[in-house]
C-alpha positions as CSV (number, residue, x, y, z in Angstrom):
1,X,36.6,25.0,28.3
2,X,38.5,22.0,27.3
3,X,40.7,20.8,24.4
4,X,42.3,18.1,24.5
5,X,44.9,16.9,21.6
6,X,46.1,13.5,20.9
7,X,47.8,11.5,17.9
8,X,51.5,12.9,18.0
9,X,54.1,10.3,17.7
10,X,57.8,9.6,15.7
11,X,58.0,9.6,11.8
12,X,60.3,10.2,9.3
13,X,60.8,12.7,6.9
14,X,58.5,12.8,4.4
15,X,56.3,10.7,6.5
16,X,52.2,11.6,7.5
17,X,50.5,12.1,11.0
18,X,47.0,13.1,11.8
19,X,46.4,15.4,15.2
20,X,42.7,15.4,16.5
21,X,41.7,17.9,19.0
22,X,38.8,16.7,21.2
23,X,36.6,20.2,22.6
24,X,34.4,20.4,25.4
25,X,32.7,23.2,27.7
26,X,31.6,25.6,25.2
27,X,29.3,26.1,22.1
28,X,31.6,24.5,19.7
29,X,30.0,24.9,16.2
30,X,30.0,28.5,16.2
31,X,33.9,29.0,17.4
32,X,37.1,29.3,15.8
33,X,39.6,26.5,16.6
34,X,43.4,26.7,16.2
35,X,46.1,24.5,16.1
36,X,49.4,25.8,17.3
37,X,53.2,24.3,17.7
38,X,56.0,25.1,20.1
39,X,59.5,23.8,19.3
40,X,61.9,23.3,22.0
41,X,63.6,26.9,22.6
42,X,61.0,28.4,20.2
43,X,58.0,30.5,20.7
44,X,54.5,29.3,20.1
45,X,53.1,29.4,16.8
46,X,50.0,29.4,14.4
47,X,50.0,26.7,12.8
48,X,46.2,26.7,11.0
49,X,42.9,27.9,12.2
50,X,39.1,26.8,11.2
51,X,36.5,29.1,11.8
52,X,33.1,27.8,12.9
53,X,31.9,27.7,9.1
54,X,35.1,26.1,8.2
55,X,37.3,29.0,6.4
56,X,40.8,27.8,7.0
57,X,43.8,29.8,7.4
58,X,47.6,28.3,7.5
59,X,51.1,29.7,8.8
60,X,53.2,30.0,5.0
61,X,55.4,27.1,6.6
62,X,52.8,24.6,6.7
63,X,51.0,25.4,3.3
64,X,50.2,22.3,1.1
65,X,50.8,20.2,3.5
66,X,48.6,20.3,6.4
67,X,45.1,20.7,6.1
68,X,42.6,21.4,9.3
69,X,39.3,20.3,9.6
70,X,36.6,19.9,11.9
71,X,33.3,17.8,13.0
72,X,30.5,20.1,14.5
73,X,28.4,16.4,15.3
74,X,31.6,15.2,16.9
75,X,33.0,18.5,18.3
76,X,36.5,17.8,16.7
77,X,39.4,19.5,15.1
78,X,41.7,17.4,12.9
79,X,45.2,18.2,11.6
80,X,46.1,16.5,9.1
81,X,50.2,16.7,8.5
82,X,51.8,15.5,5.3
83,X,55.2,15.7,3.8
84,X,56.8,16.3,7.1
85,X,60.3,17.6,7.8
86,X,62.1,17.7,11.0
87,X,61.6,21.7,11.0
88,X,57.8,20.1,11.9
89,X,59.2,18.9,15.2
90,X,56.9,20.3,18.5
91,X,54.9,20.1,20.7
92,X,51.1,20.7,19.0
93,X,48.1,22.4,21.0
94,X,44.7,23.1,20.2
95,X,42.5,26.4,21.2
96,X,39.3,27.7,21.1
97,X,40.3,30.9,19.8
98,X,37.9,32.9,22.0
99,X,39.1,31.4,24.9
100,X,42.4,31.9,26.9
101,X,42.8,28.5,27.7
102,X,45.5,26.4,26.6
103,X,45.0,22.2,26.6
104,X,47.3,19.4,26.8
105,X,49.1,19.0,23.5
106,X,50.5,16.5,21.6
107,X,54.5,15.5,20.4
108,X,55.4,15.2,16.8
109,X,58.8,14.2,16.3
110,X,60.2,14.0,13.0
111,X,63.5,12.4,12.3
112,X,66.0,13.2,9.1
């Protein structure tokens, strides 16, 4: 099982990014993906979760303004991240749900 997450960066307040998670080495379609953050000195979190038919779930931080999506064809998870605010700054993973393993993620940093 592989996910691997990319499209982090730096952006202002207020400003957009979009997180894709690229999965490999299991039956993607019919698994639940997740996208969690980590903050430095914080625990990890839930950010939003898509299951395999695309019911979403998302942490009350991050409501209205981050929507997940996936591509069965593609095998891809996509965060998109609007309206941010520095509280959004972490480190962003993505997870087969069913699966212990944990990927490579992905640095947002957003400045005030």
């Amino acid at each position: 099982v592989q996910l691997q997450a990319s499209g982090g960066g730096l952006v202002q307040a207020g400003g957009s990014l979009r997180l894709s998670c690229a999965a490999s080495g299991f039956i993607f379609r019919i698994n639940s993906v997740a996208w969690y953050r980590q903050a430095p000195g914080k625990s990890r979190e839930l950010v939003a979760s898509i299951t395999g038919g695309g019911i979403t779930t998302y942490a009350d931080s991050v409501k209205g303004r981050f929507t997940i999506s996936r591509d069965n064809a593609k095998n891809t998870v996509d965060l998109q991240m609007i309206s941010l605010k520095p509280d959004d700054t972490a480190t962003y993973y993505c997870k087969a749900v069913r699966y212990a393993s944990w990927g490579q993620g992905t640095k947002v940093t957003v400045s005030s």
